[in-house]
C-alpha positions as CSV (number, residue, x, y, z in Angstrom):
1,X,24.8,-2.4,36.3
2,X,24.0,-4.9,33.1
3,X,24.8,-3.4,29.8
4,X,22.0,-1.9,27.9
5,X,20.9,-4.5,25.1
6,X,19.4,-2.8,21.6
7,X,18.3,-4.3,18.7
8,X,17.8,-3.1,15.4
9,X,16.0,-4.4,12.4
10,X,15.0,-3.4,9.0
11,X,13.4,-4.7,6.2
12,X,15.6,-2.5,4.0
13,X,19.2,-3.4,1.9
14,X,20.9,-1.3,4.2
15,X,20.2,-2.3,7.5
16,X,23.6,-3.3,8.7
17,X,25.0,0.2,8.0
18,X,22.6,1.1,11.0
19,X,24.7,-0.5,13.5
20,X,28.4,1.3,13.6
21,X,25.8,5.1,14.0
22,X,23.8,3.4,17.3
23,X,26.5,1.6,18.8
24,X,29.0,4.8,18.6
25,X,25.8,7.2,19.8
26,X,25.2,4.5,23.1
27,X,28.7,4.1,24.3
28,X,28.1,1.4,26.8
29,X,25.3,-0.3,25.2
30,X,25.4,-3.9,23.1
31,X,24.0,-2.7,19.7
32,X,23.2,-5.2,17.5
33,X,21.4,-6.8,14.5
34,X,18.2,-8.7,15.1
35,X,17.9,-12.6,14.2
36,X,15.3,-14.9,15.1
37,X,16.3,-16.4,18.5
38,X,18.4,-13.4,19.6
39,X,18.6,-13.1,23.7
40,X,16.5,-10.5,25.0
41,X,16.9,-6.5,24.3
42,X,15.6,-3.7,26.5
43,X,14.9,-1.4,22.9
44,X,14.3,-2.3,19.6
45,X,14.8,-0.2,16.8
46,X,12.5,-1.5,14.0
47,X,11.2,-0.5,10.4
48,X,8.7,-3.0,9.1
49,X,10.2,-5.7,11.2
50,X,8.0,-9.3,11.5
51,X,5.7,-10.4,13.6
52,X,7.9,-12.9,15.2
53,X,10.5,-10.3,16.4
54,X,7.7,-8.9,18.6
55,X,7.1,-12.1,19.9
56,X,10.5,-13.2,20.9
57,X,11.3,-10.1,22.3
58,X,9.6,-10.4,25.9
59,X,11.2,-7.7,28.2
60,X,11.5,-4.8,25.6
61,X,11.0,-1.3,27.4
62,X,10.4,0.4,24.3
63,X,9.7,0.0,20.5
64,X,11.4,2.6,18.2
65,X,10.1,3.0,14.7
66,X,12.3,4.9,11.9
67,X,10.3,6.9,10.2
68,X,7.6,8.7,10.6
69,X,4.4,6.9,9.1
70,X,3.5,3.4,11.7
71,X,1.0,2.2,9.7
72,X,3.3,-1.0,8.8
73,X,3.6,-1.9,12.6
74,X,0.1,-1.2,13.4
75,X,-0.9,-4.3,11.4
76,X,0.9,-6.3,13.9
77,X,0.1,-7.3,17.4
78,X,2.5,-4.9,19.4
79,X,3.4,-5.9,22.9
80,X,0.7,-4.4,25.2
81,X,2.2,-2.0,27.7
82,X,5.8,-1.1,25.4
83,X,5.2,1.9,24.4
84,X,5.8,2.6,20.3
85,X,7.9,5.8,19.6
86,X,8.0,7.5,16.4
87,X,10.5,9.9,14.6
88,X,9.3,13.3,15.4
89,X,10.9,15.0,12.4
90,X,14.5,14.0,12.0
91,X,15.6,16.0,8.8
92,X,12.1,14.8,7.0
93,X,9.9,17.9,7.5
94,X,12.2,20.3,5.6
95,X,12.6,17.6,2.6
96,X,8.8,17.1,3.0
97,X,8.2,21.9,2.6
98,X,10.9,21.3,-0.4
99,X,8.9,18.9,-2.1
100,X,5.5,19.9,-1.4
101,X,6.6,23.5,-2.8
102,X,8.4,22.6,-5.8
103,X,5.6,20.5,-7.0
104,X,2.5,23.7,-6.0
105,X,4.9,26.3,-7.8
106,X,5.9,23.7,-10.8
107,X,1.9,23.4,-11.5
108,X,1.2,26.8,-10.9
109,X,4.0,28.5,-13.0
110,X,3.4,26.2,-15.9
111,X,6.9,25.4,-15.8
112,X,6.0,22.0,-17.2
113,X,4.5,23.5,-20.0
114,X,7.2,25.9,-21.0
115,X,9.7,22.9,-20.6
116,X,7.5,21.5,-23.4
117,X,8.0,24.7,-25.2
118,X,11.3,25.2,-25.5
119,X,12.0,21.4,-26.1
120,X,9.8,22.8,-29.6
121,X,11.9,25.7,-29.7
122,X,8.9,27.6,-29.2
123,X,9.3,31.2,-27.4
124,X,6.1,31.6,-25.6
125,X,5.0,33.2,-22.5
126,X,1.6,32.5,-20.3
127,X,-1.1,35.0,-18.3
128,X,0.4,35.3,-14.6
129,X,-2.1,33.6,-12.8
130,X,-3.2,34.5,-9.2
131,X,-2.5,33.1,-5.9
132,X,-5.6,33.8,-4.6
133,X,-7.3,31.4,-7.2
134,X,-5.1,28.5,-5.8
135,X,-5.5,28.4,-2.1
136,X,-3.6,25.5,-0.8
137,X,-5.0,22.6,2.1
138,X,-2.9,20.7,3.6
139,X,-4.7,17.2,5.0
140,X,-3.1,16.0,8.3
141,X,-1.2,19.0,10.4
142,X,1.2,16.8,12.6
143,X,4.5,17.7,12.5
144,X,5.4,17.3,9.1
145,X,2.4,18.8,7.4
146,X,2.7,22.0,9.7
147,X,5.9,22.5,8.5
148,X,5.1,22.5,5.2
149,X,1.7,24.8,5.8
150,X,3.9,27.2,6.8
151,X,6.5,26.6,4.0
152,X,3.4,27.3,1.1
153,X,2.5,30.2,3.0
154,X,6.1,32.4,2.7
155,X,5.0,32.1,-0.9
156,X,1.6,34.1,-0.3
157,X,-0.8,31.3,-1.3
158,X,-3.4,31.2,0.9
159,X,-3.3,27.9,3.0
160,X,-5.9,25.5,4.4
161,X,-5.3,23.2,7.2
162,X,-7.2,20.3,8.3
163,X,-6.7,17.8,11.6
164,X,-8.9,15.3,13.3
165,X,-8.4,18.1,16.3
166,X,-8.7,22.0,16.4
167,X,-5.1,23.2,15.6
168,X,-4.1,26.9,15.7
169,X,-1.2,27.8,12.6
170,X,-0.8,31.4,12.2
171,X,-1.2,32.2,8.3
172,X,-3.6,29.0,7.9
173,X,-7.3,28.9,8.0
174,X,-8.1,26.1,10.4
175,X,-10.4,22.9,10.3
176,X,-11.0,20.1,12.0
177,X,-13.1,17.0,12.5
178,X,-15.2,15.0,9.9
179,X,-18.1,17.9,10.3
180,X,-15.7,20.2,8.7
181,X,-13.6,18.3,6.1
182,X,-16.0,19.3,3.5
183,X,-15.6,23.1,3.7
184,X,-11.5,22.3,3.7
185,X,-11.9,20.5,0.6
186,X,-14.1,23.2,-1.2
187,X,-12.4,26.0,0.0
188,X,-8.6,24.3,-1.5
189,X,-8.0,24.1,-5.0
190,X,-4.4,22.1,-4.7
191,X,-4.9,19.3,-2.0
192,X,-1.8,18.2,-0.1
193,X,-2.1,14.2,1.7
194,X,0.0,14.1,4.9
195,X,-2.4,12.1,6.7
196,X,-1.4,8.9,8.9
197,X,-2.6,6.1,7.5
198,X,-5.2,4.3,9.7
199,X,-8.6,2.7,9.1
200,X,-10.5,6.0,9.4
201,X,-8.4,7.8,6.7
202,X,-8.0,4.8,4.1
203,X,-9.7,5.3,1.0
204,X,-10.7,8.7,2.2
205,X,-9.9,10.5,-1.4
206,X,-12.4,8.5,-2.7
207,X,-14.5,9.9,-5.8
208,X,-17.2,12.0,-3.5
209,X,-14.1,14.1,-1.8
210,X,-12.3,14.5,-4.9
211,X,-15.0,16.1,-6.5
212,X,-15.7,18.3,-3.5
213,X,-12.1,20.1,-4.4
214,X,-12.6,23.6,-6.7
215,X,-12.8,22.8,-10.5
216,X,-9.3,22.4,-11.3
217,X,-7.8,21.2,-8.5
218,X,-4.1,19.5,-8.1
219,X,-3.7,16.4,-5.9
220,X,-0.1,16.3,-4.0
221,X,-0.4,12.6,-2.4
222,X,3.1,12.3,-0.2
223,X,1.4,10.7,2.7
224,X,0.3,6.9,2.0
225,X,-0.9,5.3,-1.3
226,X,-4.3,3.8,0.0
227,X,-5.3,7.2,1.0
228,X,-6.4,7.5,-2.8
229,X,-8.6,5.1,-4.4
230,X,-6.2,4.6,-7.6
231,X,-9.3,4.7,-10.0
232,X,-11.1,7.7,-8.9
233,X,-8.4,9.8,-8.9
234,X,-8.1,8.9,-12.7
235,X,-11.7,9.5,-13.4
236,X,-11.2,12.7,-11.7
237,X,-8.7,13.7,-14.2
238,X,-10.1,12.3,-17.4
239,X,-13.2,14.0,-16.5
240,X,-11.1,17.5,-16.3
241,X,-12.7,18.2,-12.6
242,X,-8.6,17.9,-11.7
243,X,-6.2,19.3,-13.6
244,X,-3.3,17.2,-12.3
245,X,-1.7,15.0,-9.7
246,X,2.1,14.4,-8.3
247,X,2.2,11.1,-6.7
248,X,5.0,10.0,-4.5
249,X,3.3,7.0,-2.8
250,X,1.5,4.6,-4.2
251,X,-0.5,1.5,-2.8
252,X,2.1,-1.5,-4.0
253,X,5.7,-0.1,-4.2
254,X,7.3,-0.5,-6.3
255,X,4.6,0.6,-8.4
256,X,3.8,-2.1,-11.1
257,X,4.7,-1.8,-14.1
258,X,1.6,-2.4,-16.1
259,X,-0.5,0.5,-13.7
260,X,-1.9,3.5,-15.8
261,X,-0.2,5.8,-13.6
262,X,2.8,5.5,-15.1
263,X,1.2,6.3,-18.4
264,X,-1.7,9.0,-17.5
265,X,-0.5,12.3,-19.2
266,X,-1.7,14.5,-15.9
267,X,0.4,12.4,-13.5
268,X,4.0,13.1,-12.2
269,X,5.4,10.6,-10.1
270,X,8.6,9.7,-7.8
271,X,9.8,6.7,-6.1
272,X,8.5,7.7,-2.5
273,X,11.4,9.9,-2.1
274,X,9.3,13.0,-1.2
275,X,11.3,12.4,2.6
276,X,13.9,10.1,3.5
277,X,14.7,9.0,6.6
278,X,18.0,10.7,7.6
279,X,20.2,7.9,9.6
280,X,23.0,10.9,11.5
281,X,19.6,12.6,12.7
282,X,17.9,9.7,13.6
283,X,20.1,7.8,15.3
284,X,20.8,11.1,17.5
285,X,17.1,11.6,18.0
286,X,16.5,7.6,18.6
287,X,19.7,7.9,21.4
288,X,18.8,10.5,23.1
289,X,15.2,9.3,23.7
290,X,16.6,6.1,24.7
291,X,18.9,8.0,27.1
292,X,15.7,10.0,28.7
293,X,14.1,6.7,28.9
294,X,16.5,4.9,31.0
295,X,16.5,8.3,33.5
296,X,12.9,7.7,33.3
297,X,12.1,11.0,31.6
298,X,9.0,11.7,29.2
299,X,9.8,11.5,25.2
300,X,8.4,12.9,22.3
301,X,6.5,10.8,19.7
302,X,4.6,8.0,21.7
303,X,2.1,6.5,19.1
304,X,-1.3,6.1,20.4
305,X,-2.4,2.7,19.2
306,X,-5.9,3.0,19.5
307,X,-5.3,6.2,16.9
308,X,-2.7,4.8,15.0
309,X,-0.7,8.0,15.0
């Protein structure tokens, strides 16, 4: 029987260390880095990889991408008929519910403002407010944003959900489909990206959606930068229509130095580190769909590429 060829190949510092975790999790298999003119594999495992690794590699049987979001590989021509597999959660859903929460309940409990406080040496307390003024939507219920719908919701907000397609979440009020986006944005006061990023939701929180939210609102944008259109979202603030944003992703990463982001006084940002991809998990995940493939089993996490997700 030949010997199972895989490649692997990121665009990452680290990609090397990727190797010894495959190789040891496909005993049997030749695991190894991809270089331009490398002999055929039968699986790639790819993040952000070029366009001429695609092209070279003729007789793949299946395209694995580490991480969640496939927006990077989408802008390349994928082989036709190879079908593209995607993380299903990995470890990243529960780092995605951590963040998500810490950033609702670090707005809503002022705790920025008391920091401020006490850096003053002021004692000072602030009015309780309700949950029921700060209902929470979460854009995008796939697996990582159901995961954290149901996360906000152990801490009694009510919770929003929208999808392209009807989804049922028990403790979240549903909607779906462009009729209904809309009502989800006026009925949420803190908004929560988790969208895939494809040419239907680029741009989408442009100034008209934004100002759709309740008077108030909080933008959580964990999903993809060019969900947001950079300059609305400012005018939204300086206008006092939002009352904040936390920003993980942004458009050009690193973000550049001169952007007004890193200035605005409503803005908390982090270096897209809201989920990282977990290597133990994902290799594991990656190997065991690799090992269902070559029994010719069904996997989890084929991309549709007309979709994009």
């Amino acid at each position: 029987m030949p010997t199972l060829r895989v490649i692997y190949y990121s665009a990452d510092r680290d990609a090397a260390s990727w190797v010894p975790g495959l190789q040891a999790a496909l005993p049997g298999a030749s695991v190894q880095l991809w270089e331009p003119g490398a002999p055929p594999a039968d699986y790639a495992v790819v993040w952000k990889p070029p366009q001429q690794l695609l092209d070279e590699q003729t007789q793949l049987k299946a395209l694995f991408n580490t991480g969640a979001g496939v927006d990077a590989l989408m802008n390349l021509r994928l082989p036709v008929g190879v079908p593209l597999i995607r993380l299903d959660d990995a470890g990243m859903s529960v780092q995605m519910a951590e963040y998500v929460c810490h950033a609702i309940i670090r707005y809503f409990r002022e705790f920025e403002g008391y920091a401020v406080d006490m850096g003053h040496g002021q004692w000072s307390f602030r009015k309780p407010r309700s949950r029921l003024d700060f209902p929470v939507g979460i854009l995008g219920l796939g697996v990582l944003g159901e995961r954290v719908a149901k996360a906000v919701a152990q801490f009694d907000f009510p919770v929003n959900g929208w999808s392209q397609s009807p989804k049922s979440i028990a403790g979240v009020q549903s909607f779906h489909g462009a009729a209904q986006l809309g009502s989800f944005l006026a009925a949420s006061r803190f908004l929560v990206c988790l969208l895939p990023l494809t040419p239907d939701t680029e741009n989408l929180l442009n100034a008209d959606r934004l100002a759709q939210l309740r008077p108030g609102g909080y933008v959580i944008n964990v999903a993809r930068g060019a969900h947001v259109v950079d300059a609305d979202l400012i005018a939204a603030l300086d206008r006092g229509h939002l009352a904040g944003a936390t920003l993980d992703v942004f458009r050009v990463e690193p973000l550049p130095s001169e952007h007004p982001f890193w200035v605005h006084p409503k803005i908390t940002l982090t270096p897209h580190t809201s989920a990282r991809t977990l290597r133990s998990e994902s290799i594991a995940q990656i190997a065991f769909k690799i090992g269902a493939l070559v029994r010719g089993d069904a996997v989890a996490g084929c991309v549709d590429p007309v979709r994009g997700y």
